[in-house]
N, C-alpha and C positions, 0 to 999 in steps of 0.2 A: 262835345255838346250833348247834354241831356235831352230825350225823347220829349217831345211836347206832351200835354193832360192830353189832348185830344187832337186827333187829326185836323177836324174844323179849325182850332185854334192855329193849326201851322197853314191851314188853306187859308186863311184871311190875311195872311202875309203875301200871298201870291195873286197876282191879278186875279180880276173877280172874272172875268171873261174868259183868261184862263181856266181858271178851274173849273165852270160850265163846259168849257168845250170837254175838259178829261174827264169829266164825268158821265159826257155821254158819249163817250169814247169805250171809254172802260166800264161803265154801271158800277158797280160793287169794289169790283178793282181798284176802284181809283181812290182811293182810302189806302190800301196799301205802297200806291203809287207815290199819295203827298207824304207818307211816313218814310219813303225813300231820299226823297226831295232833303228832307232834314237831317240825313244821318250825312259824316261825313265822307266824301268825296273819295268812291275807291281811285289808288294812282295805281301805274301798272309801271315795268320796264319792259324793253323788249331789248334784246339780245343781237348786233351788228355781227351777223353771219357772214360779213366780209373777213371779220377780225378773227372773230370765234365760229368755227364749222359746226353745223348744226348738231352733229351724234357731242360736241361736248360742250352743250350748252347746256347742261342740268349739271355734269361736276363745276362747272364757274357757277354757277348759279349756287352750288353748294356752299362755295368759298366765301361767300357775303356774309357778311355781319350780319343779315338782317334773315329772317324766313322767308320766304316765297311760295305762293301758290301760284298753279302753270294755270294757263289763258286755254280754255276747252280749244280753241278755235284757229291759235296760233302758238305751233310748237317754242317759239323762240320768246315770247311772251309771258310774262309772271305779274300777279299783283304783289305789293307791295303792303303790309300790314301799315296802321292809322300810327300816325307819330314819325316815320321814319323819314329822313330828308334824301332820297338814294342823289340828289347832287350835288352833295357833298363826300360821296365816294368817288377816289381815283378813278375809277372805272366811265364814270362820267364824262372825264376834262377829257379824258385820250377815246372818245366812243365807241367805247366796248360795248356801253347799252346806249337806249331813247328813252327819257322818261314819257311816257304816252298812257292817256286813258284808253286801259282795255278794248272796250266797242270800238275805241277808234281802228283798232289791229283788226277792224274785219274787214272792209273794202277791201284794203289788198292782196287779203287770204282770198278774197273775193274774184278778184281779179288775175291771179293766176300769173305774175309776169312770168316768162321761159326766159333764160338763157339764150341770147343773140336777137330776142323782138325789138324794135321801135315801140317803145310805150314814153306815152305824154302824160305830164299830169298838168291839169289846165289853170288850178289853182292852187296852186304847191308850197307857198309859204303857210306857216314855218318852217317847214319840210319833215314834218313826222310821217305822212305816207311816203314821199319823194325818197326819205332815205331806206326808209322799208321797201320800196319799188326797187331800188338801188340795189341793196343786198340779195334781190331773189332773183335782178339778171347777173348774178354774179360776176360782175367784170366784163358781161359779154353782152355786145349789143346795144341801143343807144336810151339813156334816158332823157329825154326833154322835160324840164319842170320851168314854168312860167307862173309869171304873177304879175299881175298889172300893175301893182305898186311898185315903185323902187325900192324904197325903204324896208318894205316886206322881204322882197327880192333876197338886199342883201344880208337878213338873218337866212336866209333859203341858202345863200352860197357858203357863208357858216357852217349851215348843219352835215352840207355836204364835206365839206373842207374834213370836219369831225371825223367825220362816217368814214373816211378814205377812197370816196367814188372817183373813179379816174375815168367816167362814161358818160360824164352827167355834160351838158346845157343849161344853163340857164338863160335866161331871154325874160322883157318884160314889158312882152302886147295884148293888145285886145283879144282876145280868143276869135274874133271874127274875123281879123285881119292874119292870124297863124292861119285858119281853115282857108282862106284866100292864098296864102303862101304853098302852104303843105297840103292841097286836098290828097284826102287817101293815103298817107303817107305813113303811118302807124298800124302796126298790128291791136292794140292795146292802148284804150283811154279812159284814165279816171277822171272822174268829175265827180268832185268832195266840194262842194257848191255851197255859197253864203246862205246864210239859211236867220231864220227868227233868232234861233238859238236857245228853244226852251233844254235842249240837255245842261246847258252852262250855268240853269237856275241856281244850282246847290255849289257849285265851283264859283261862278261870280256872281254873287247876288246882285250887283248892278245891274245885270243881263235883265231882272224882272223889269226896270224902270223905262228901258227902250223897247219892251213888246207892246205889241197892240196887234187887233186882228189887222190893219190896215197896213201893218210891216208885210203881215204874210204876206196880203197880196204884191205886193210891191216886191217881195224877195221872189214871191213865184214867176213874174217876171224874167227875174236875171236868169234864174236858172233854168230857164226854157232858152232864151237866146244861148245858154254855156251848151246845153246839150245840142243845140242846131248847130254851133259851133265844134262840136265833137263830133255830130254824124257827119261831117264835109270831112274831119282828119282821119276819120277811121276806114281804114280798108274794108271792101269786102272780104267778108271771114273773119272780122274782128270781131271786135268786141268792146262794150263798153263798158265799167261799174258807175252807176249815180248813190251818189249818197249823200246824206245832209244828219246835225247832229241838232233836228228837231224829230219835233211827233207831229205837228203838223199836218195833218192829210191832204191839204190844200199845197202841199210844198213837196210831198215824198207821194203816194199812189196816184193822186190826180194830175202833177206832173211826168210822172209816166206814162199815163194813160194819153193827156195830150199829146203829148213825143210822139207814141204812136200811129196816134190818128194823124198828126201831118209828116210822119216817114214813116211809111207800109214797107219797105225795104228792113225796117228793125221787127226784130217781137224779143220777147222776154224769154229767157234762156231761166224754165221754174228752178227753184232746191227743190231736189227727190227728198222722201223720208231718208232715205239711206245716205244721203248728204248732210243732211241736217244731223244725224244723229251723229255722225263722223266729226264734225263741227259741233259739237256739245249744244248743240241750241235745243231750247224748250219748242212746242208748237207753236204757231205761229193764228193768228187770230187773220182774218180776209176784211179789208176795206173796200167799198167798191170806190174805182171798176176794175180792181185787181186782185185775183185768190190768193187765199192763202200761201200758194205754194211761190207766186210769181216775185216776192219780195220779202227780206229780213228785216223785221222789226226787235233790237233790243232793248229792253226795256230797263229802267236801273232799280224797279224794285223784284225783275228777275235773274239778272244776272249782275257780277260785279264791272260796274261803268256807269258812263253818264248817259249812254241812249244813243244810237245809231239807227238812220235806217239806209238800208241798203237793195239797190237792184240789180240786174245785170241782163245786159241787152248784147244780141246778137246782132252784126250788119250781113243780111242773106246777101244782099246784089249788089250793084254799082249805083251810084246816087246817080240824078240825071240832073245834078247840078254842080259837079267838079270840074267839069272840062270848061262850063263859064265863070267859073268864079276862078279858075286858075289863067285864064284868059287876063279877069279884069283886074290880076295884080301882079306879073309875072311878067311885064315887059322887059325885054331886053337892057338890062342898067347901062347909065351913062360911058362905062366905061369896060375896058376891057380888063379882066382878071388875070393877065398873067404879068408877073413879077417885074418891074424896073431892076436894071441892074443893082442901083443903092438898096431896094428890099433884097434882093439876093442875097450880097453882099452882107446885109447886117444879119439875113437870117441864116447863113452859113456860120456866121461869126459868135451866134447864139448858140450853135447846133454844137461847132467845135469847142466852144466853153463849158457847156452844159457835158459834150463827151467825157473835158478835163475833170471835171469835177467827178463822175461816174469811173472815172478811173480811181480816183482819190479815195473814195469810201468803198466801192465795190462793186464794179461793173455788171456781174454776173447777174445779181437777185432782179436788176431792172435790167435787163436783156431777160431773163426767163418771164417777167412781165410784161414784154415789147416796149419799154418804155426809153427805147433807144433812138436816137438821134435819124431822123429821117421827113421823109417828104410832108409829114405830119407838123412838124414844128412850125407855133404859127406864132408869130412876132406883136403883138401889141405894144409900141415905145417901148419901155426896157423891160415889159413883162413877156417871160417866155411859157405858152403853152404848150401841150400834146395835147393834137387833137382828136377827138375819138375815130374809132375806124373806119367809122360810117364813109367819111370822107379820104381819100386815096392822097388829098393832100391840101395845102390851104387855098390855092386857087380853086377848085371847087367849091371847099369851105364859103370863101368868100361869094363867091357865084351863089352861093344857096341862100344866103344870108344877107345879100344883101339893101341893106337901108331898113334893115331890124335893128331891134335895141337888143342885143346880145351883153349878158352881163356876167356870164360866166361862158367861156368859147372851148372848155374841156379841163384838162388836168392842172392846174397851177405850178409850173416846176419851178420857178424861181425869176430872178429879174436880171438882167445885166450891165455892171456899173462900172464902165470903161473895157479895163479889160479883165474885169471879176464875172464870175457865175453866182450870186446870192441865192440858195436854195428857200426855199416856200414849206412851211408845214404842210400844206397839201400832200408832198413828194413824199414825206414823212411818213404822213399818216396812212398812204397810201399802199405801205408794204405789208403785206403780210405774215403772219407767223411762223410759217414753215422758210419761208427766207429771210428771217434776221442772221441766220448765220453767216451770211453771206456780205454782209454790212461791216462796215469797225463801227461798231457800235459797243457802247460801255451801258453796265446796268448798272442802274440807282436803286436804292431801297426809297421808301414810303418819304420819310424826311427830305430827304432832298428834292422826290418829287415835286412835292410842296412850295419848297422854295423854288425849283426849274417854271413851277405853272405859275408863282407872283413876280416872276421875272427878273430873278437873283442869277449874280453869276455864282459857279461853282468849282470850288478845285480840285481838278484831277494831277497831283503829283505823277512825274515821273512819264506822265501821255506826252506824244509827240506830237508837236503841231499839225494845223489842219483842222479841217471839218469831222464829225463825229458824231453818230445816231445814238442819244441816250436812250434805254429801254426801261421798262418797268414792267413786274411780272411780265416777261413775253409778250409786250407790247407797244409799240413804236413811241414815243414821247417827244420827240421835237429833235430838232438840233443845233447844235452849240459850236461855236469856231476856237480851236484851242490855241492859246499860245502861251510859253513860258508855264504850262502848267495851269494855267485858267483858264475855265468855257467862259467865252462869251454867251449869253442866251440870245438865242435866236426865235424864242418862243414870240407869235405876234402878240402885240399889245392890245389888239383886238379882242383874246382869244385869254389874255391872263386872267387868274380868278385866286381866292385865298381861300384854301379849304382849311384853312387853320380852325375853324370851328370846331370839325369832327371830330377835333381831339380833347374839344371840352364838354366832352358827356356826350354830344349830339350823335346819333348812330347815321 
């Protein structure tokens, strides 16, 4: 798309009310601002560090067809040059990357998850933070990602399924009614909050036709109730990131500042110089009632993205409204959590099947991932979970959860249909590269993948019946049921795609 004569010219496409407010936001700036607005749309990829360990994620990054430049802010992070479709690369269908706008990749650089924390994400579809959350507790520790929608939801259980998270929750309640469940229960809460949505101007220009100053207010709203609903789940000595992908001041510093003023228990955890400069960011401009240093503003005519802002709050003490709000939802349930015979009974019979089958392909690689048959195995009708560690076994599970909308209850291993074990791409995607050797797994080249992701069967002459983990470059691809020499594809249909394009000119 060709540069407008004049920036005016491209500001009169843009609400008028808009543009008044960036311009006395920015004064001068804001001329470079609407010239950003016009150009096209940087994309970024970011790098599934479950799959690919981070020291070699610049030689993959090599390996692409395409150029990359690295994300200042996030090691695992690249933009993506104008023209290129990155999902239509293999690399895509089996989640080796996320296609994600850049500024988005900062909350959770932001937010720091460790290895073994409780971290929530409150509004987690489509799950481009949830799975970048996912990858940075590396298998360890529990993530919860919720979304009030269902629909949302279930692209949320998608991305994870992709990603290979075998830690994750998903669930899809009120954020009020989790912090009524769960007070204090989290080391770590993001809130990436509905927002106006002026970053999405230049990515969906629809986005200009539903602003108005009377959205902010209405949006500042929600995301004051999401953050009250975060200070009730977060522990003392947590922590929280807020973010939104507006500029808004009414929606990003003066909702911090409110937060503040009605929870004296938070304050704002600032970016030092020496933080910021580690994190590639430009200086940062102060709105009141918030300095400069207390919050990140990026902007898309200074860096490459659509515009994030971001904060990060600390919880000093103990709210003095957890022990009633856990009170008024937390009664004793109907009924007692441990196991009827007939549940035992089917869930032994899931456990023993699911063993069989881990014999069949190769016990070892899911024993060195615990993903072995135990008090964890939690029975849904013929879907078989593992469920994350958190829980010691599925009566607790169930005790913790219960009379929630749980929509994802941990690892997806497969279903059981009589006396079969059907395995799940979850299980699949979920191994990692240093233990495929340990798998009967067969590698495919590029063609066949193709054909495995639109849901062709394949022939492996001379293979011996059974189940079978196909690979592609050193990377898990699904599995197939062989017999007489033919995979069945087991690839879900949910999950099929035709990348037959990229091989007609498109990179």
């Amino acid at each position: 798309m060709a540069e407008p004569h004049s920036t005016t010219d491209f500001a009169a496409l843009l609400p008028s009310a808009f543009v008044r407010r960036m311009r006395a936001l920015l004064g001068p700036e804001a001329e470079e601002f609407f010239r950003a607005l016009h150009r096209q749309p940087a994309r970024g990829i970011r790098f599934n560090t479950l799959k690919v360990p981070l020291e070699e994620v610049e030689h993959r990054a090599r390996r692409l067809p395409f150029d990359l430049t690295p994300v200042p802010w996030c090691p695992e992070g690249f933009v993506v040059p104008p023209g290129v479709r990155p999902g239509l690369h293999p690399y895509h269908a089996l989640g080796v990357y996320y296609i994600q706008d850049p500024s988005a990749m900062f909350p959770v650089v932001l937010l720091e998850p460790r290895p073994g924390e409780r971290v929530l994400d409150l509004a987690a579809a489509p799950g481009g933070k949830a799975t970048h959350i996912a990858a940075r507790l590396n298998r360890q520790g529990l993530l919860v990602a919720n979304d009030a929608k269902r629909e949302r939801a279930h692209v949320l259980v998608q991305n994870l399924t992709l990603f290979g998270v075998p830690n994750a929750l998903v669930t899809v309640e009120q954020p009020r009614r989790l912090a009524r469940r769960w007070p204090e229960r989290f080391d770590a809460v993001l809130v990436d909050a509905p927002c106006s949505g002026e970053g999405l101007f230049r990515r969906e220009p629809d986005a200009r036709a539903y602003w108005s100053e009377g959205r902010i207010l209405r949006e500042q709203k929600l995301q004051l109730e999401l953050l009250d609903a975060a200070a009730r789940l977060v522990r003392p000595g947590g922590r929280i990131v807020y973010s939104t992908c507006t500029f808004a001041p009414e929606e990003d510093e003066e909702v911090v500042a409110r937060f503040l003023e009605a929870h004296p228990e938070f304050a704002v955890v600032p970016l030092s110089f020496a933080e910021r400069e580690r994190l590639g960011l430009r200086g940062s401009e102060a709105f009141p009632p918030l300095s400069s240093e207390d919050a990140v503003r990026l902007w898309p005519h200074r860096v490459e993205g659509d515009g994030h802002f971001v904060a990060r709050l600390a919880k000093l003490e103990k709210s003095d409204f957890a022990e009633e709000d856990a009170e008024a939802d937390t009664a004793p349930p109907p009924r007692k959590f441990a196991a009827t015979k007939e549940e035992y009974r089917a869930r032994r019979k899931a456990a023993e099947l699911f063993s069989n089958f881990l014999a069949e392909v190769g016990a070892d690689a899911w024993e060195a991932l615990r993903f072995v048959p135990s008090d964890r195995i939690y029975l849904r009708d013929e879907e078989v979970f593992l469920l994350p560690d958190l829980w010691g076994d599925a009566e607790s599970f169930l005790r913790d959860v219960a009379g929630m909308r749980v929509l994802l209850p941990g690892l997806f291993l497969g279903r059981v249909r009589g006396d079969r074990f059907l395995p799940e791409h979850a299980l699949a995607a979920a191994l990692p590269q240093d233990l495929l050797g340990r798998v009967r797994g067969i590698r495919i080249d590029e063609k066949a993948l193709i054909r495995y992701l639109r849901g062709e069967e394949l022939a492996f002459p001379g293979e011996t019946d059974g189940h079978a983990l196909l690979v592609y470059d050193d990377f898990p691809a699904g599995w197939v049921r062989l017999r007489a020499g033919t995979g069945k594809n087991l690839y879900p249909k949910s999950l099929r795609r035709d990348l037959s394009a990229a091989y007609d000119g498109d990179p």
